[in-house]
PDB file with one MODEL, atoms N, CA, C and O in Angstrom:
MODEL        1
ATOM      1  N   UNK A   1      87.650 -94.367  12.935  1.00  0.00           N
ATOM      2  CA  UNK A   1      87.372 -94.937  14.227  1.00  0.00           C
ATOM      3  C   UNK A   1      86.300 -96.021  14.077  1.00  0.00           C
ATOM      4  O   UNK A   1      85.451 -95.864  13.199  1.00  0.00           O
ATOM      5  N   UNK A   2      86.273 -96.849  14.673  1.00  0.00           N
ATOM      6  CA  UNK A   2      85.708 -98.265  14.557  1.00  0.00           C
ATOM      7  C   UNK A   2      84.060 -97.835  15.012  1.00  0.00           C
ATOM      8  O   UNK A   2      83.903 -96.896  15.792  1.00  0.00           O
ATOM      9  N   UNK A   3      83.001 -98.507  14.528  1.00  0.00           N
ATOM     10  CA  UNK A   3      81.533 -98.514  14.976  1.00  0.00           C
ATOM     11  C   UNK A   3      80.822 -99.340  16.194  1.00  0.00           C
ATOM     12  O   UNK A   3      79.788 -99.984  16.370  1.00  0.00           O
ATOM     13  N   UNK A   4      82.133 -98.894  17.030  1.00  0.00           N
ATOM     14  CA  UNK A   4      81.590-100.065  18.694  1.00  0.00           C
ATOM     15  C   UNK A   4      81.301 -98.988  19.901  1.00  0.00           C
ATOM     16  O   UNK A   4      81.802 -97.866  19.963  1.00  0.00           O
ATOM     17  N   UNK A   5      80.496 -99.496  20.734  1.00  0.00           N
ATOM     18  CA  UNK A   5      79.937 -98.792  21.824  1.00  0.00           C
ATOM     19  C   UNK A   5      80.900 -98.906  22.991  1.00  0.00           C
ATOM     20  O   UNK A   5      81.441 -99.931  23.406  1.00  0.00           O
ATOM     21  N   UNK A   6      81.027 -97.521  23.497  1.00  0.00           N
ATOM     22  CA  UNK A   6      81.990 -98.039  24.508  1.00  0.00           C
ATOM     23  C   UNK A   6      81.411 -98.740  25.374  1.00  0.00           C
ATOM     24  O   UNK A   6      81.765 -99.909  25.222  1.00  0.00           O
ATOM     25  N   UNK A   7      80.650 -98.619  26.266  1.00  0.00           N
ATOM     26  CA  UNK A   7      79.757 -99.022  27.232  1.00  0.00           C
ATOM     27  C   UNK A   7      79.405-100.714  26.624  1.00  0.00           C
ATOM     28  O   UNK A   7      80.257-101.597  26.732  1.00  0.00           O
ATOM     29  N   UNK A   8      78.388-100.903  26.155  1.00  0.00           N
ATOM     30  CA  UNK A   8      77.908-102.366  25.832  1.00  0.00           C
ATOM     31  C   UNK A   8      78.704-103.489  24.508  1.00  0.00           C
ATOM     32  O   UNK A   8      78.471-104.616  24.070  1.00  0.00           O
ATOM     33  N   UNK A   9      79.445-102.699  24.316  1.00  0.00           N
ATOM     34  CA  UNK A   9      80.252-103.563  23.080  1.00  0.00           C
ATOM     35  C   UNK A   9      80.144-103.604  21.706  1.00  0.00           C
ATOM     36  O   UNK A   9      80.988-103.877  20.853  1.00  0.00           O
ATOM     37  N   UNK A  10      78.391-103.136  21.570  1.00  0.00           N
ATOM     38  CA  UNK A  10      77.978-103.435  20.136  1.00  0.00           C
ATOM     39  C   UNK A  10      78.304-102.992  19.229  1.00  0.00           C
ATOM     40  O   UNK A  10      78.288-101.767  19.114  1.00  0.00           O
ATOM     41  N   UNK A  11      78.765-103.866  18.145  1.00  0.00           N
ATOM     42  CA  UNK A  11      79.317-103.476  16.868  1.00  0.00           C
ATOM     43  C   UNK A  11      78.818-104.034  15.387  1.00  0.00           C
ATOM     44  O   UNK A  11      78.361-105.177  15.347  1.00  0.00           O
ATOM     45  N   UNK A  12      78.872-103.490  14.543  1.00  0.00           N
ATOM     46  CA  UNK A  12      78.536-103.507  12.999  1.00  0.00           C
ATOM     47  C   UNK A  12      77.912-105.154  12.758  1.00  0.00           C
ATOM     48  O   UNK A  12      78.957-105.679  12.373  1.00  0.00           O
ATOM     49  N   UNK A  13      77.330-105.784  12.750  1.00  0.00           N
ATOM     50  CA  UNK A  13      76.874-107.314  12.283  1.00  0.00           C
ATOM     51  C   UNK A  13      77.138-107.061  10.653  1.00  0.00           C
ATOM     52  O   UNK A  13      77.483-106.049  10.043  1.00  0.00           O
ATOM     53  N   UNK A  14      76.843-108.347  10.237  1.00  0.00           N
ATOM     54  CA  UNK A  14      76.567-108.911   8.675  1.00  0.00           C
ATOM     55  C   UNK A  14      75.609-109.937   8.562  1.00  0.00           C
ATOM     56  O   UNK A  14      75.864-111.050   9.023  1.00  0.00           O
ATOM     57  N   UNK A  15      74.769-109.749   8.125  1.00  0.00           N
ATOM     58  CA  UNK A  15      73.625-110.533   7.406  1.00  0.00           C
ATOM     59  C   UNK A  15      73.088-110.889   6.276  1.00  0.00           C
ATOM     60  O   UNK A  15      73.764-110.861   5.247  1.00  0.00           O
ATOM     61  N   UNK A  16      72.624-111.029   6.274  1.00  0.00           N
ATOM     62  CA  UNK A  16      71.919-111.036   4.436  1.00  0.00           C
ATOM     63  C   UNK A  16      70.528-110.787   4.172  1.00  0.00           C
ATOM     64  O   UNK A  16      69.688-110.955   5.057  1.00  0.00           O
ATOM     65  N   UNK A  17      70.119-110.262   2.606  1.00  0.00           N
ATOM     66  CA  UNK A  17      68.930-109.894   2.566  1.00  0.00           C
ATOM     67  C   UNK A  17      68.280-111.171   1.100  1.00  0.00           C
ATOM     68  O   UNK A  17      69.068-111.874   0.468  1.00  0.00           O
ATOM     69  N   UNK A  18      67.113-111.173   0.920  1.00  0.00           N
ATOM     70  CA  UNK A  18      66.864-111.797  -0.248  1.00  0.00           C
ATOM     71  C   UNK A  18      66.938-110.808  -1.518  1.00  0.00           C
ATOM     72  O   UNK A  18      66.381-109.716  -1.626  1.00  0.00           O
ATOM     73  N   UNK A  19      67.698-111.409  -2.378  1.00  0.00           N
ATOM     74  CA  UNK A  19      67.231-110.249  -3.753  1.00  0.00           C
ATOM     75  C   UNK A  19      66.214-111.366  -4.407  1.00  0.00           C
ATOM     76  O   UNK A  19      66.333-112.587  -4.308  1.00  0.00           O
ATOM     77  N   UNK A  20      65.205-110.653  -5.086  1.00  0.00           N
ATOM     78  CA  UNK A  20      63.925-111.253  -5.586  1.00  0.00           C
ATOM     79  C   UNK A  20      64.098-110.075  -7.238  1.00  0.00           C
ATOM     80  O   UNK A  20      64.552-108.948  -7.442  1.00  0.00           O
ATOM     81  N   UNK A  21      63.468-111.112  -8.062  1.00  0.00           N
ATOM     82  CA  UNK A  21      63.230-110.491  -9.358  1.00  0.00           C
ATOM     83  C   UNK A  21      62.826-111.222 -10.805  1.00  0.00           C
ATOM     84  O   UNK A  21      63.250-112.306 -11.205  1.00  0.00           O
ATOM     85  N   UNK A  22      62.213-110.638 -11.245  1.00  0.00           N
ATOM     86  CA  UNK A  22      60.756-111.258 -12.425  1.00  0.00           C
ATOM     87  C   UNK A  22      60.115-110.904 -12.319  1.00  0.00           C
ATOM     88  O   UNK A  22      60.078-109.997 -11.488  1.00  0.00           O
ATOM     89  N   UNK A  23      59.132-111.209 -12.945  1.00  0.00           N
ATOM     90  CA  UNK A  23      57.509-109.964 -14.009  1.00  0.00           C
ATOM     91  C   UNK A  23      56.557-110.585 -12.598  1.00  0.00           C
ATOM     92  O   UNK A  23      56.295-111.642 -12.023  1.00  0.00           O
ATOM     93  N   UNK A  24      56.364-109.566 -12.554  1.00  0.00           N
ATOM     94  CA  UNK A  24      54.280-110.466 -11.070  1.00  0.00           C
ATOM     95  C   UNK A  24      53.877-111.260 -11.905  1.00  0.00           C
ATOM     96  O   UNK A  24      54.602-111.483 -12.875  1.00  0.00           O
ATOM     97  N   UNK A  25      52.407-112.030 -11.765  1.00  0.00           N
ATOM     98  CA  UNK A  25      51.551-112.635 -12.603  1.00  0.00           C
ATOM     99  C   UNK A  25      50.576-111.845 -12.834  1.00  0.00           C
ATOM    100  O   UNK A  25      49.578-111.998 -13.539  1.00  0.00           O
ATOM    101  N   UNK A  26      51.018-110.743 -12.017  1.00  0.00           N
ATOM    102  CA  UNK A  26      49.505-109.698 -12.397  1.00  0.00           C
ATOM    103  C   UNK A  26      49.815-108.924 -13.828  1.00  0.00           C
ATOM    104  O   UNK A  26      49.012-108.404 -14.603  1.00  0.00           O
ATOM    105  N   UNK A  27      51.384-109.036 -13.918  1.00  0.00           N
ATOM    106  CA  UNK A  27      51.662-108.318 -15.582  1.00  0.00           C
ATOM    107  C   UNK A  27      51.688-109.441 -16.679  1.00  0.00           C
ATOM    108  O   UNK A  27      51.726-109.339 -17.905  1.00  0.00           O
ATOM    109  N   UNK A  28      51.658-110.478 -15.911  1.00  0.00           N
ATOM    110  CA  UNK A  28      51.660-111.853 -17.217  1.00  0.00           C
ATOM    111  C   UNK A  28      53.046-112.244 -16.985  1.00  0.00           C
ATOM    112  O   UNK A  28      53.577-112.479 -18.071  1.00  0.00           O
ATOM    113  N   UNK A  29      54.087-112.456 -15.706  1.00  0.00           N
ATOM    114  CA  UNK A  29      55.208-112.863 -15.287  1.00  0.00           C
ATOM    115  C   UNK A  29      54.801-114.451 -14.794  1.00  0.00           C
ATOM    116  O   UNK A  29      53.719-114.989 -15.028  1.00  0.00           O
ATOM    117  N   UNK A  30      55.593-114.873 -14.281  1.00  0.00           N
ATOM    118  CA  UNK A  30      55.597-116.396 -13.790  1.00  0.00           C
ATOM    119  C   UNK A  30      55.826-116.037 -12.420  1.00  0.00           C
ATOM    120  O   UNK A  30      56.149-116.933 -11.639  1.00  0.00           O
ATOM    121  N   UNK A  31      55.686-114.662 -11.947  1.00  0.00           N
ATOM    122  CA  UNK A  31      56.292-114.392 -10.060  1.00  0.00           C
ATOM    123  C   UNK A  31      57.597-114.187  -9.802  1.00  0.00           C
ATOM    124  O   UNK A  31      58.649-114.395 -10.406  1.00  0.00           O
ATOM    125  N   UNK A  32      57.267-113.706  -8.712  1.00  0.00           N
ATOM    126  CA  UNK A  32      58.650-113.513  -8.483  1.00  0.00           C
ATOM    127  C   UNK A  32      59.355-114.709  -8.029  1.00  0.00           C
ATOM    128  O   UNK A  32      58.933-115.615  -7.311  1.00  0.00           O
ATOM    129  N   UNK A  33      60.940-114.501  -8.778  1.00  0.00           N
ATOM    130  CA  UNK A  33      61.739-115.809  -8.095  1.00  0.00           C
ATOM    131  C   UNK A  33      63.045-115.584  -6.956  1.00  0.00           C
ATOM    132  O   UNK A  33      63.738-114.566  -6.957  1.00  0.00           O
ATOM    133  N   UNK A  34      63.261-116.899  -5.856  1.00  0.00           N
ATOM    134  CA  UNK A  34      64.241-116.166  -5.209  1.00  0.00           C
ATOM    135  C   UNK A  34      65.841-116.198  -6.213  1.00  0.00           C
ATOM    136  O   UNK A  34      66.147-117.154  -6.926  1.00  0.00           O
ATOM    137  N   UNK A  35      66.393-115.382  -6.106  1.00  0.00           N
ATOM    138  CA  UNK A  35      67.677-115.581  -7.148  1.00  0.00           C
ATOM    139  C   UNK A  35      68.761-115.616  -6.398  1.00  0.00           C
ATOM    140  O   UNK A  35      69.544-116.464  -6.825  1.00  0.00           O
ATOM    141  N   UNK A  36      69.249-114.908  -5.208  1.00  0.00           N
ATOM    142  CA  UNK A  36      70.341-114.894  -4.358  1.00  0.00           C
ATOM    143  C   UNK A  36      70.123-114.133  -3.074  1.00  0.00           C
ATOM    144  O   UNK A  36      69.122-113.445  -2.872  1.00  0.00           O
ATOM    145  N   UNK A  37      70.907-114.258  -2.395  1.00  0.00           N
ATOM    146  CA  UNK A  37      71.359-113.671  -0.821  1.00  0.00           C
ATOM    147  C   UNK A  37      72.091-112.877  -1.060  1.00  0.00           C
ATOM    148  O   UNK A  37      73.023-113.068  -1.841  1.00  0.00           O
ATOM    149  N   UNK A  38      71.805-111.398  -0.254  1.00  0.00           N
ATOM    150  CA  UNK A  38      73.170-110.504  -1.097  1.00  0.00           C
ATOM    151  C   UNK A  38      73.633-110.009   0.254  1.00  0.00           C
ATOM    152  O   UNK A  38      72.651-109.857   0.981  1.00  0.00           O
ATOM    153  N   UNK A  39      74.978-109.643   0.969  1.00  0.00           N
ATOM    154  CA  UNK A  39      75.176-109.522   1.800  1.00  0.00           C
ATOM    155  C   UNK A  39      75.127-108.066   2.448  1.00  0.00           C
ATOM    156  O   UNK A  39      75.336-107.253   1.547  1.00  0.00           O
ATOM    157  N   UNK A  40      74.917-107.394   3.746  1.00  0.00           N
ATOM    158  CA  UNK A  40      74.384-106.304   3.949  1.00  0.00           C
ATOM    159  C   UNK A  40      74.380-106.188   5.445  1.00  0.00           C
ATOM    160  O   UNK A  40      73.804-106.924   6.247  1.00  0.00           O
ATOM    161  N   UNK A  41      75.285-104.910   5.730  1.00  0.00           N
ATOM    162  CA  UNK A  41      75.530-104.566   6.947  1.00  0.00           C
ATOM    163  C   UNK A  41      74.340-104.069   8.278  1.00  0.00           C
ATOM    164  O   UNK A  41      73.399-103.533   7.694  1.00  0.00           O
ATOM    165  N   UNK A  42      74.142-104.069   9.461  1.00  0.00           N
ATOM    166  CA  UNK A  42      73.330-104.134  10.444  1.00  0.00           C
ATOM    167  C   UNK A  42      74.302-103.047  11.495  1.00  0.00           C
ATOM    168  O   UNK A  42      75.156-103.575  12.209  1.00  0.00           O
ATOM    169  N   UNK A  43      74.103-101.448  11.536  1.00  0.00           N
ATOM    170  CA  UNK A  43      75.091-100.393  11.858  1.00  0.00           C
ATOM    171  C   UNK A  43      74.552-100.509  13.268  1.00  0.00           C
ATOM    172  O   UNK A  43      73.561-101.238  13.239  1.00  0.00           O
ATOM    173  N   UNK A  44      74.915 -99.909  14.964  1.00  0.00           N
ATOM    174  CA  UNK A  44      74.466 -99.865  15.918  1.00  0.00           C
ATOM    175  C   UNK A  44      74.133 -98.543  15.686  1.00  0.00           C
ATOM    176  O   UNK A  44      74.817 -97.988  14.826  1.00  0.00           O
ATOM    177  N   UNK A  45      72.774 -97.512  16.526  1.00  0.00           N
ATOM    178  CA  UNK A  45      72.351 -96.488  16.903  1.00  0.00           C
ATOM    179  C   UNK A  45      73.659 -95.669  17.622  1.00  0.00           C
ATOM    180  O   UNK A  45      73.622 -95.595  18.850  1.00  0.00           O
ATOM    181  N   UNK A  46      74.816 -95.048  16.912  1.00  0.00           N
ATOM    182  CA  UNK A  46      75.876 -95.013  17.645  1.00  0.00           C
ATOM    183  C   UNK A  46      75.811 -93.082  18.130  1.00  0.00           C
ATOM    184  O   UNK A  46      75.591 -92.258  17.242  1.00  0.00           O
ATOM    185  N   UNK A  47      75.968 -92.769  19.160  1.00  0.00           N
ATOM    186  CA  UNK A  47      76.167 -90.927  18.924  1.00  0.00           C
ATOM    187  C   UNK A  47      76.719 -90.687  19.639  1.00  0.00           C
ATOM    188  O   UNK A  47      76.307 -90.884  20.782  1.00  0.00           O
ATOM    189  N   UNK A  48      78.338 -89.958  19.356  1.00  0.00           N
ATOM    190  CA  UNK A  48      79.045 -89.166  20.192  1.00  0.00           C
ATOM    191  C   UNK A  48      78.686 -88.092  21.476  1.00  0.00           C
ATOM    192  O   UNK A  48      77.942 -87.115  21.398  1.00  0.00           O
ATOM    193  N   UNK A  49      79.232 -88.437  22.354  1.00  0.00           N
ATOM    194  CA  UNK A  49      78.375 -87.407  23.620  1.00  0.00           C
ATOM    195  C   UNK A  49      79.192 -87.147  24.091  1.00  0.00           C
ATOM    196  O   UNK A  49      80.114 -87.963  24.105  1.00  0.00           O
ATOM    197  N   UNK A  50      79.373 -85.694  24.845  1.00  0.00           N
ATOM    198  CA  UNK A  50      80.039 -85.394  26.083  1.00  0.00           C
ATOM    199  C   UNK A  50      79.068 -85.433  27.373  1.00  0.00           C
ATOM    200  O   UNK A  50      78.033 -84.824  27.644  1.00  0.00           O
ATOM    201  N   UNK A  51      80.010 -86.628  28.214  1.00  0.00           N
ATOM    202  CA  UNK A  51      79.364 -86.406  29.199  1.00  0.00           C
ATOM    203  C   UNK A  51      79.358 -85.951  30.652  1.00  0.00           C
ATOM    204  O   UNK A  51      80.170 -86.574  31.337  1.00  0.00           O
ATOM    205  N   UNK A  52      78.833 -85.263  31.135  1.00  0.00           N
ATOM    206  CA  UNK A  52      79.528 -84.768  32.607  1.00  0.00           C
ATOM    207  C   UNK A  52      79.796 -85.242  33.833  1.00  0.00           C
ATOM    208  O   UNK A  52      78.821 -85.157  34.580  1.00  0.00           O
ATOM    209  N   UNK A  53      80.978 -85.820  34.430  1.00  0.00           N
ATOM    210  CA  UNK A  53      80.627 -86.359  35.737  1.00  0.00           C
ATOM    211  C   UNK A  53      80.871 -85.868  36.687  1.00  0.00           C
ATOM    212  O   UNK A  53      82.024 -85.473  36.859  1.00  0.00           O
ATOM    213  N   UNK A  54      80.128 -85.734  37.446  1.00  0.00           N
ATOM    214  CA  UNK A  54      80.125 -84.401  38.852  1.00  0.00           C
ATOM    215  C   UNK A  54      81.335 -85.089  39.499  1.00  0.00           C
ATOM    216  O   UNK A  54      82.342 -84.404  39.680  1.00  0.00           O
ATOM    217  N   UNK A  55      81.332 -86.254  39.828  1.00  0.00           N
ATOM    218  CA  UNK A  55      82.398 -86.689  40.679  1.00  0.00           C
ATOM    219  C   UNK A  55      84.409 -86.442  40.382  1.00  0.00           C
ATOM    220  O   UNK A  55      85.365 -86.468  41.158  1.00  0.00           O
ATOM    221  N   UNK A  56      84.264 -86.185  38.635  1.00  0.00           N
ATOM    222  CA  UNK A  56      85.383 -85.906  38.405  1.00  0.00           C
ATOM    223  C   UNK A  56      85.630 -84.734  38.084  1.00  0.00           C
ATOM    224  O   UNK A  56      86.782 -84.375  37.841  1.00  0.00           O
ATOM    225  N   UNK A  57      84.358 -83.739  38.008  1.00  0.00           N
ATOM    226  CA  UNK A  57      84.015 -82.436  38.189  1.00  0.00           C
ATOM    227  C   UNK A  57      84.960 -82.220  36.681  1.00  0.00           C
ATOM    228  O   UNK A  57      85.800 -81.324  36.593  1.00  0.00           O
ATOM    229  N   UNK A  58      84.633 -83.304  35.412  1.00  0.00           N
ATOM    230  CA  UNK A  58      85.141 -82.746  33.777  1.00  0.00           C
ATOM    231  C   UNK A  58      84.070 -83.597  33.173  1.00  0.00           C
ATOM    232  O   UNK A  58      83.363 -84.476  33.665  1.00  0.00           O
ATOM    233  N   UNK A  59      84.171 -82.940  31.614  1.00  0.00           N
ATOM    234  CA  UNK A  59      83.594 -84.062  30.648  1.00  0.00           C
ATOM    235  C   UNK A  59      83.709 -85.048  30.127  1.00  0.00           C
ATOM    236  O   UNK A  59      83.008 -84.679  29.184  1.00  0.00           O
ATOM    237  N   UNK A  60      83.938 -85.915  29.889  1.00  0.00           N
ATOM    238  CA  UNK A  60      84.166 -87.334  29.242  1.00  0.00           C
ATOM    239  C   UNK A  60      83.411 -87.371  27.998  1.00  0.00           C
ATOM    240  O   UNK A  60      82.185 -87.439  27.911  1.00  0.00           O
ATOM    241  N   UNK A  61      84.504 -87.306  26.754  1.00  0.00           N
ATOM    242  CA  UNK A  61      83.790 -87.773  25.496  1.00  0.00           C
ATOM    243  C   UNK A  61      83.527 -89.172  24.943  1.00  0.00           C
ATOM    244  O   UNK A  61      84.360 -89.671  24.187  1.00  0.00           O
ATOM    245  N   UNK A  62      82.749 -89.634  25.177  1.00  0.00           N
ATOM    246  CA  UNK A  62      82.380 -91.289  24.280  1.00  0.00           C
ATOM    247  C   UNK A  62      81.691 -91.689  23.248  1.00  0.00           C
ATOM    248  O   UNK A  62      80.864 -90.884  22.820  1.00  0.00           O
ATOM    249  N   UNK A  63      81.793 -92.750  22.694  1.00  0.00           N
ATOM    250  CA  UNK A  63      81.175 -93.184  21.357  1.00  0.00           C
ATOM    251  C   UNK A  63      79.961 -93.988  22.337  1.00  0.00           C
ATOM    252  O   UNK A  63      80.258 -94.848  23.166  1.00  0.00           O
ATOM    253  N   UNK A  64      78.587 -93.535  22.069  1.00  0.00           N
ATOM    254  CA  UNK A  64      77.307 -94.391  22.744  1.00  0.00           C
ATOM    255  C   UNK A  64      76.184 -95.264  21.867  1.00  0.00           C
ATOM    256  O   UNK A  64      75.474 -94.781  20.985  1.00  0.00           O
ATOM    257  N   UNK A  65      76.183 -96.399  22.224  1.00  0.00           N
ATOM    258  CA  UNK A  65      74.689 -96.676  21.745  1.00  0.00           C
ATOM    259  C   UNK A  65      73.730 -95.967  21.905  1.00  0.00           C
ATOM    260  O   UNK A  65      74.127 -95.133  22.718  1.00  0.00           O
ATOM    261  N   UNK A  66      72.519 -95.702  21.616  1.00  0.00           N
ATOM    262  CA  UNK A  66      71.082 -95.004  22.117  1.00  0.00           C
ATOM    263  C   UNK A  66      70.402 -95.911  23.335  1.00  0.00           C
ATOM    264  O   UNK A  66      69.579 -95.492  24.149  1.00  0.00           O
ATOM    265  N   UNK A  67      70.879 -97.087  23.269  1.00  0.00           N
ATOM    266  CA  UNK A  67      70.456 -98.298  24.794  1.00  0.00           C
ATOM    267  C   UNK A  67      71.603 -97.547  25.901  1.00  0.00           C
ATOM    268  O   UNK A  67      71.238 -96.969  26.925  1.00  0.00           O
ATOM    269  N   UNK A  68      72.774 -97.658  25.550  1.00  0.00           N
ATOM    270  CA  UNK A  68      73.903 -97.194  26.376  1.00  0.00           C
ATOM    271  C   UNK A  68      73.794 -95.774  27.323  1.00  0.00           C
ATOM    272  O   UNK A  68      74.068 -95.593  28.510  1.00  0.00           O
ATOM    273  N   UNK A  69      73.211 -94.740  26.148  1.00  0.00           N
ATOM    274  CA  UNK A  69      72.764 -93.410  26.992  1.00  0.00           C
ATOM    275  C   UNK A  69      71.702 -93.488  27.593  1.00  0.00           C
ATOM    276  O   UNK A  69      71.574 -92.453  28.247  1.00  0.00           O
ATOM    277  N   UNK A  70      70.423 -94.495  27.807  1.00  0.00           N
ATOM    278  CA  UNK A  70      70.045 -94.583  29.183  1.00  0.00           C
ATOM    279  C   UNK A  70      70.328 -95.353  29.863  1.00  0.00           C
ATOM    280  O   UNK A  70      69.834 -95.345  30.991  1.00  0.00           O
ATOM    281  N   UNK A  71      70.986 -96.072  29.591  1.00  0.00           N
ATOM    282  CA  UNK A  71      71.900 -97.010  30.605  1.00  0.00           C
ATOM    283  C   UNK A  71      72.257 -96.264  31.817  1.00  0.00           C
ATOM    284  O   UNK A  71      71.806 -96.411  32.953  1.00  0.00           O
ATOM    285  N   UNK A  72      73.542 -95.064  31.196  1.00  0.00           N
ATOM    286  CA  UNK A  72      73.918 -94.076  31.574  1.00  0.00           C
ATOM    287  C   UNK A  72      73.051 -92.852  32.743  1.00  0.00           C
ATOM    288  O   UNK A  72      73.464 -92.190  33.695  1.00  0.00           O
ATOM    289  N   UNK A  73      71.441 -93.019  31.955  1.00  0.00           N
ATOM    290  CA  UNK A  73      70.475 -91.855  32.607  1.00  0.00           C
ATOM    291  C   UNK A  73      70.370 -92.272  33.662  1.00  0.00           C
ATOM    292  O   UNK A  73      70.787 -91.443  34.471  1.00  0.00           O
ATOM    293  N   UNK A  74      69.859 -93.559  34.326  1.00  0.00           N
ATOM    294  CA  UNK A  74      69.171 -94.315  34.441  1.00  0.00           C
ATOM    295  C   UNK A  74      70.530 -94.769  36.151  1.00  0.00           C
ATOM    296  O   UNK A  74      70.152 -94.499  37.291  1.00  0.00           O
ATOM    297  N   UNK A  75      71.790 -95.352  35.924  1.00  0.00           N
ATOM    298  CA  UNK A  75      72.425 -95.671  36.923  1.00  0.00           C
ATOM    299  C   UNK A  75      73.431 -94.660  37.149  1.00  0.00           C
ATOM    300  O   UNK A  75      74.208 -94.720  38.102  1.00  0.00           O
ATOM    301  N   UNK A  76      73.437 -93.030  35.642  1.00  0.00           N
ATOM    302  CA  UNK A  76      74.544 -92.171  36.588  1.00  0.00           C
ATOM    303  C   UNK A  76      76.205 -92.831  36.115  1.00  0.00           C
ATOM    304  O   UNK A  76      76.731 -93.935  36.254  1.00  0.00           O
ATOM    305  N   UNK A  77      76.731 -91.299  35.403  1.00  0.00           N
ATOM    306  CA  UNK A  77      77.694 -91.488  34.732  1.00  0.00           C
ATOM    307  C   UNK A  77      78.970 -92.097  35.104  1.00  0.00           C
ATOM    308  O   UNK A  77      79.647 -92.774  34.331  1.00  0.00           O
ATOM    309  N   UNK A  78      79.298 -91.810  36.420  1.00  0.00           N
ATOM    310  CA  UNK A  78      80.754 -92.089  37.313  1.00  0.00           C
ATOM    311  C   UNK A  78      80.453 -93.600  37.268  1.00  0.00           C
ATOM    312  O   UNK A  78      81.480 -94.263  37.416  1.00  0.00           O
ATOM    313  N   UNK A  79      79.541 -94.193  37.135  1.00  0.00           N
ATOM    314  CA  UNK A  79      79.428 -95.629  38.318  1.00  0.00           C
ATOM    315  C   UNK A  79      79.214 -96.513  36.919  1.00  0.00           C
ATOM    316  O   UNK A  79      79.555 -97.695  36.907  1.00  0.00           O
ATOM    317  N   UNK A  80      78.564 -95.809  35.604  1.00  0.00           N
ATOM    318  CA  UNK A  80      78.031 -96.951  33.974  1.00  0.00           C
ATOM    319  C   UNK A  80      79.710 -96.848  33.936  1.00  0.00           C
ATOM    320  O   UNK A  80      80.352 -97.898  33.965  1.00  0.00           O
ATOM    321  N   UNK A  81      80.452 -95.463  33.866  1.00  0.00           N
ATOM    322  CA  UNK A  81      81.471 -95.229  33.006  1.00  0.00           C
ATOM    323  C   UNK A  81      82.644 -95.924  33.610  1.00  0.00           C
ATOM    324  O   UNK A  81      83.476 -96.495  32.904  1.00  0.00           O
ATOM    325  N   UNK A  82      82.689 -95.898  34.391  1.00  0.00           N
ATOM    326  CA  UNK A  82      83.622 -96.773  35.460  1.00  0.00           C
ATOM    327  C   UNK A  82      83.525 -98.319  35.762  1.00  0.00           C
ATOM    328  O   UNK A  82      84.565 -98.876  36.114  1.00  0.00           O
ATOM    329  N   UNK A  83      82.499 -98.975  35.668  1.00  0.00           N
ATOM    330  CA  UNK A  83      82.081-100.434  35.162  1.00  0.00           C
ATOM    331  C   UNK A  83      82.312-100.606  33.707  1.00  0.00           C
ATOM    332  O   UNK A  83      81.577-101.414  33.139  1.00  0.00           O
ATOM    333  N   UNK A  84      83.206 -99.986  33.009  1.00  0.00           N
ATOM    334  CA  UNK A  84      82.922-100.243  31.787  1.00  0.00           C
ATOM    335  C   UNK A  84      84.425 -99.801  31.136  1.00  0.00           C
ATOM    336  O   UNK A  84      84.703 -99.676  29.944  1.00  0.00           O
ATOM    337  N   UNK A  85      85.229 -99.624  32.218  1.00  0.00           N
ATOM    338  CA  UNK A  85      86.725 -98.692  32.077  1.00  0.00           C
ATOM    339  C   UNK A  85      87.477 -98.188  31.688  1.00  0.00           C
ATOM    340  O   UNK A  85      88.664 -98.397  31.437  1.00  0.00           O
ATOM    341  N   UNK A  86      86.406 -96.976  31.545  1.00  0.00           N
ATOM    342  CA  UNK A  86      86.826 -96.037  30.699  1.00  0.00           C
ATOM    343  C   UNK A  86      86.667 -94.557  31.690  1.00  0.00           C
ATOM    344  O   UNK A  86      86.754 -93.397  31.288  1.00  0.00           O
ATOM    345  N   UNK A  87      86.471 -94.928  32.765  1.00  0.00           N
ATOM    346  CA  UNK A  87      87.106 -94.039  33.647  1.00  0.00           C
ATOM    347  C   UNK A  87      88.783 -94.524  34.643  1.00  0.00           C
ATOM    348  O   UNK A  87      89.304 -93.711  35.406  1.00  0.00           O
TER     349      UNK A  87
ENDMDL
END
């Protein structure tokens, strides 16, 4: 199953990091040099929840961001989950 939020969309990025490598000058190296960009994934805070909505009086299972579940706290499950249609 894919790494996207139901609610806000967010999914997996790609970025890059620096790789660095050579002796310090504190061991008698010339420093460190930059050598390449290596590429490297950026995952969302993702956690499966059941959630309850009084109005449909069942649970609803979703894939959530950690922003998404107070999204959720915050405006109330029937009305995030239903702007978002997946009710």
């Amino acid at each position: 199953m894919a790494k996207v939020c139901s609610i806000t969309g967010a999914h997996v990025t790609v970025g890059g990091r620096i790789h660095h490598r050579g002796l310090a000058k504190k061991k008698g190296g010339i420093g460190l040099q930059l050598v390449k960009t290596v590429k490297r994934t950026f995952s969302p805070n993702l956690r499966t929840k059941r959630i309850f909505v009084p109005e449909l009086g069942r649970y609803v299972k979703v894939k959530l961001t950690a922003r998404a579940l107070k999204t959720v706290s915050k405006n109330g499950a029937y009305k995030t989950l239903k702007k978002a249609g997946l009710i």
